[in-house]
C-alpha positions in Angstrom: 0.0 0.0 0.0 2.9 2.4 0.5 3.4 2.8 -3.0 -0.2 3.2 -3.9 -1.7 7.2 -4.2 -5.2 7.4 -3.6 -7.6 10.4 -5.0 -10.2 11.6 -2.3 -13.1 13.9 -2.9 -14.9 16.3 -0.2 -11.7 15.9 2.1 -12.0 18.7 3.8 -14.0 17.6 6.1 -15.7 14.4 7.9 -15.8 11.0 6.4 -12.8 12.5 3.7 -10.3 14.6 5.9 -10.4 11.1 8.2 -9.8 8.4 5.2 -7.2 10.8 4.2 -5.6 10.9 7.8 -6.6 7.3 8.2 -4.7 6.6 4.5 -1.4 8.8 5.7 -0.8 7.3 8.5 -0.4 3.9 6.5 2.0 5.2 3.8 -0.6 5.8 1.1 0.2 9.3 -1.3 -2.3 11.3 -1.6 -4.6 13.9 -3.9 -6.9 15.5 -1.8 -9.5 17.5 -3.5 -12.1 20.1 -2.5 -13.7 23.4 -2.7 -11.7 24.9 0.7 -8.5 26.2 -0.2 -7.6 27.2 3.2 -8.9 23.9 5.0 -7.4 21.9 1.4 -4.0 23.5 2.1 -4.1 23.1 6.1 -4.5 19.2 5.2 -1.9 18.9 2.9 0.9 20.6 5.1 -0.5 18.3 8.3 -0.1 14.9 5.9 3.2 15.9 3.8 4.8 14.9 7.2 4.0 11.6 6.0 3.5 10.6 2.8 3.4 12.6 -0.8 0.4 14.9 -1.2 -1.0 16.8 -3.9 -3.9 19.3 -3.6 -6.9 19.8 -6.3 -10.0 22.8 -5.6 -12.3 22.0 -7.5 -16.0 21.5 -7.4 -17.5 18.1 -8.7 -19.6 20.0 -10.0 -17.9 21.2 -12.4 -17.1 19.3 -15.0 -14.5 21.0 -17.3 -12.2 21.8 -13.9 -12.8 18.1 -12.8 -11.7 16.7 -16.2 -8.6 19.4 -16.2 -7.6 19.1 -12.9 -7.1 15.2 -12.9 -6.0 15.5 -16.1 -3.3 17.4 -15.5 -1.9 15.7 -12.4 1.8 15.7 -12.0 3.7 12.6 -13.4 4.4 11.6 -9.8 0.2 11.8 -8.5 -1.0 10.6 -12.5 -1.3 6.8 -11.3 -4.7 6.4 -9.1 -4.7 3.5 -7.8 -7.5 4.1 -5.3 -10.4 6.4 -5.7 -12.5 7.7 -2.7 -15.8 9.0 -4.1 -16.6 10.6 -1.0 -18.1 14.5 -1.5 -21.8 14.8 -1.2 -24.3 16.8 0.7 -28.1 16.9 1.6 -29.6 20.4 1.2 -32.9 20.7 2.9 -35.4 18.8 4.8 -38.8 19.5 3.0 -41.5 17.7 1.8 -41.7 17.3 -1.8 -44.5 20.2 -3.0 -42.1 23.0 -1.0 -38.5 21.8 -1.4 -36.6 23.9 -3.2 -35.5 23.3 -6.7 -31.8 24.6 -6.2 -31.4 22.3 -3.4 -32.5 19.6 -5.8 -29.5 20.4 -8.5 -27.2 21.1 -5.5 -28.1 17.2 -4.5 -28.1 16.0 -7.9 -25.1 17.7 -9.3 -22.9 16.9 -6.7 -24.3 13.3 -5.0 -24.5 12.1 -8.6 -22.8 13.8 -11.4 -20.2 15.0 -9.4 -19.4 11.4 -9.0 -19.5 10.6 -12.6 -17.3 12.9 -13.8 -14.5 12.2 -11.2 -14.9 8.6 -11.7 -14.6 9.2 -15.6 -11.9 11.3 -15.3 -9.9 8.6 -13.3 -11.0 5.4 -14.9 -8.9 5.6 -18.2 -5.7 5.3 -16.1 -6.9 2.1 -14.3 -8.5 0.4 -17.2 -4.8 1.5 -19.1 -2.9 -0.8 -15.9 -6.1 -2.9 -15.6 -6.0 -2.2 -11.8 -7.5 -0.6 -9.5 -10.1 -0.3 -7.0 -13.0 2.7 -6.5 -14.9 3.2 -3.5 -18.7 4.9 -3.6 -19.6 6.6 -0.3 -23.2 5.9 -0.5 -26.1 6.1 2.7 -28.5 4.2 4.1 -30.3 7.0 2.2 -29.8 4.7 -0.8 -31.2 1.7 1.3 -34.9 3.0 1.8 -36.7 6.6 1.5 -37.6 8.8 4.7 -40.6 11.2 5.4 -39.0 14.7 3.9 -35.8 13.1 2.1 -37.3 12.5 -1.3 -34.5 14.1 -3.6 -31.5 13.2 -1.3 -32.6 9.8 -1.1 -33.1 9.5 -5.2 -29.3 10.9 -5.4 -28.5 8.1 -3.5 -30.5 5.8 -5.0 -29.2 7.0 -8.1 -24.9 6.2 -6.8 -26.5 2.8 -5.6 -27.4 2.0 -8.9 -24.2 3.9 -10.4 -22.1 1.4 -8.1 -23.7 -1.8 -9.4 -24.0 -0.5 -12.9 -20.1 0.7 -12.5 -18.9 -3.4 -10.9 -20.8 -4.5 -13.8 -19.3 -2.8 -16.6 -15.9 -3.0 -14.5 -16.0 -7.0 -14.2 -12.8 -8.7 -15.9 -11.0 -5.1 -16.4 -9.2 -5.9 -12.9 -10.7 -3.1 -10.9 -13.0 -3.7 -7.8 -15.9 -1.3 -7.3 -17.6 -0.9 -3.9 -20.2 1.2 -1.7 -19.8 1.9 1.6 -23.1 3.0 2.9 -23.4 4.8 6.4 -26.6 5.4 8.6 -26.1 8.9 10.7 -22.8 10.4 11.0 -21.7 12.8 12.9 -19.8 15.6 10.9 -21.3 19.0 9.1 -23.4 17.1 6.6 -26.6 18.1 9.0 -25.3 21.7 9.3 -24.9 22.2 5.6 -28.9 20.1 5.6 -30.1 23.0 7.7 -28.0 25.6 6.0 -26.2 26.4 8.9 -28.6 26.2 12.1 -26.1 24.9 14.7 -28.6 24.0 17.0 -30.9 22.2 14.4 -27.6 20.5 13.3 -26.4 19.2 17.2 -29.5 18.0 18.0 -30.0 15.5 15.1 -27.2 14.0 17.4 -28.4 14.0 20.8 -29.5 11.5 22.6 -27.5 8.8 21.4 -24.0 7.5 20.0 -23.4 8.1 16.3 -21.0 7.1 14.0 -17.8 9.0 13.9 -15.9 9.8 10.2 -13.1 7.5 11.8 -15.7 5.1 12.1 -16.1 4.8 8.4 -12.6 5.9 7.3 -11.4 2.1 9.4 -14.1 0.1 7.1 -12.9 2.3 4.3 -9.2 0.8 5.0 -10.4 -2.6 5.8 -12.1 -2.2 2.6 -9.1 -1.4 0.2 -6.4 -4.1 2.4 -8.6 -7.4 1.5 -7.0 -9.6 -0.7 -6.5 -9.3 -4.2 -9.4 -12.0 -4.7 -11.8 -10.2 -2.3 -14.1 -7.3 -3.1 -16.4 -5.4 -0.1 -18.9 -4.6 -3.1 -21.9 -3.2 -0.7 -21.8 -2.5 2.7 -23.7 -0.7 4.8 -23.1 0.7 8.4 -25.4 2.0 11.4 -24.5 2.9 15.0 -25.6 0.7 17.5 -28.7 3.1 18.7 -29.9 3.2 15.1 -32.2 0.7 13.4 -33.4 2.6 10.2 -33.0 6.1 8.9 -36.2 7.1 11.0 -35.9 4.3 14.3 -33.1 5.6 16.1 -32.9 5.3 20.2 -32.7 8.0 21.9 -32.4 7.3 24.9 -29.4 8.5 26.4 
């Protein structure tokens, strides 16, 4: 694995800025990408301690700066040999007749073609060594659909799909494909859902033990250090307190 370099998307924060701690720690280079460039450049000072790090900002987005940007890695960062596609976000908790249509291209755009285009963008170079392996950060979200998460869920629904479709088309090309799917975690995903209202945010948390980013950046690592032979192709992840996306015990 030390002579692997792994591409991570949305690692400025959560589930991303702890796989790519979690990933620098074990010797594994890294290009980190984001929208953040203080947070983005922060991160790559703490982890060039360790291991080789190159920065992208870019938005998923955006496809032309996706395609560019991974295009024009440096010789030294060009070979992906594991993709993290980890950036995503909920926008809004609203029934379906009042949600809000830019929150459903936000969701859209960067749950689903976000995804797309990075996985596009890196796939030539793996299907080239006919290695590789890609993981999709899915959600329980993608498991079932929730009183108020109607669009959200159908992005995830959608990268469930994208994931199977993706092993499918993938099989015999020497690159594994897998989902990771986690129930509630804690990090800004629910501050960013309520644009911001702290308080709205925390106590989506309270009561109870959630996951932690480390959580899923350790099944993340367990994921990519199977065998040769073995592919995690769909897994999915809940805290002990939590049973479905709306059955959580709150007890505590």
């Amino acid at each position: 694995m030390k002579k692997y370099t792994a591409l991570i998307t949305g690692a400025t924060s959560g589930i991303g800025m702890a796989t790519a701690r979690l990933f620098a720690a074990n010797g594994v280079n890294l290009v980190i990408c984001g929208r953040r460039v203080d947070r983005l450049e922060a991160l790559k000072e703490e982890l060039s301690e360790r291991v080789c790090v190159h920065s992208l900002v870019f938005d998923v987005r955006n496809k032309e700066l996706v395609f560019k940007s991974i295009g024009g890695l440096p010789k030294d960062f060009s070979e992906i040999n594991i993709l993290i596609n980890n950036a995503g976000n909920a926008h809004g908790l609203d029934p379906i007749h009042k949600g809000s249509t830019d929150d459903w291209d936000a969701m859209l755009d960067i749950n689903v073609k976000g995804l797309l285009y990075v996985s596009k963008a890196v796939l030539p170079g793996m299907l080239e060594r006919g290695s590789g392996h890609i993981i999709n950060i899915g959600s329980t979200a993608g498991k079932e659909v929730y009183p108020n998460g109607n669009v959200y869920c159908a992005s995830k629904h959608a990268v469930e799909a994208i994931n199977q479709g993706m092993r499918l088309d993938l099989n015999g090309k020497g690159i594994k494909v897998a989902a990771i799917n986690p129930g509630m975690v804690e990090t800004e995903f629910s501050q960013v859902r309520f644009k911001g209202d702290k308080d709205r945010a925390a106590n989506v948390y309270k009561g109870f033990t959630p996951l932690s980013p480390e959580d899923i950046a350790d099944i993340i690592w367990f994921a990519v250090t199977r065998p040769p032979h073995v592919n995690i192709a769909d897994l999915t992840v809940m805290s002990l307190d939590q049973a479905s996306s709306t059955v959580v015990n709150k007890s505590k």
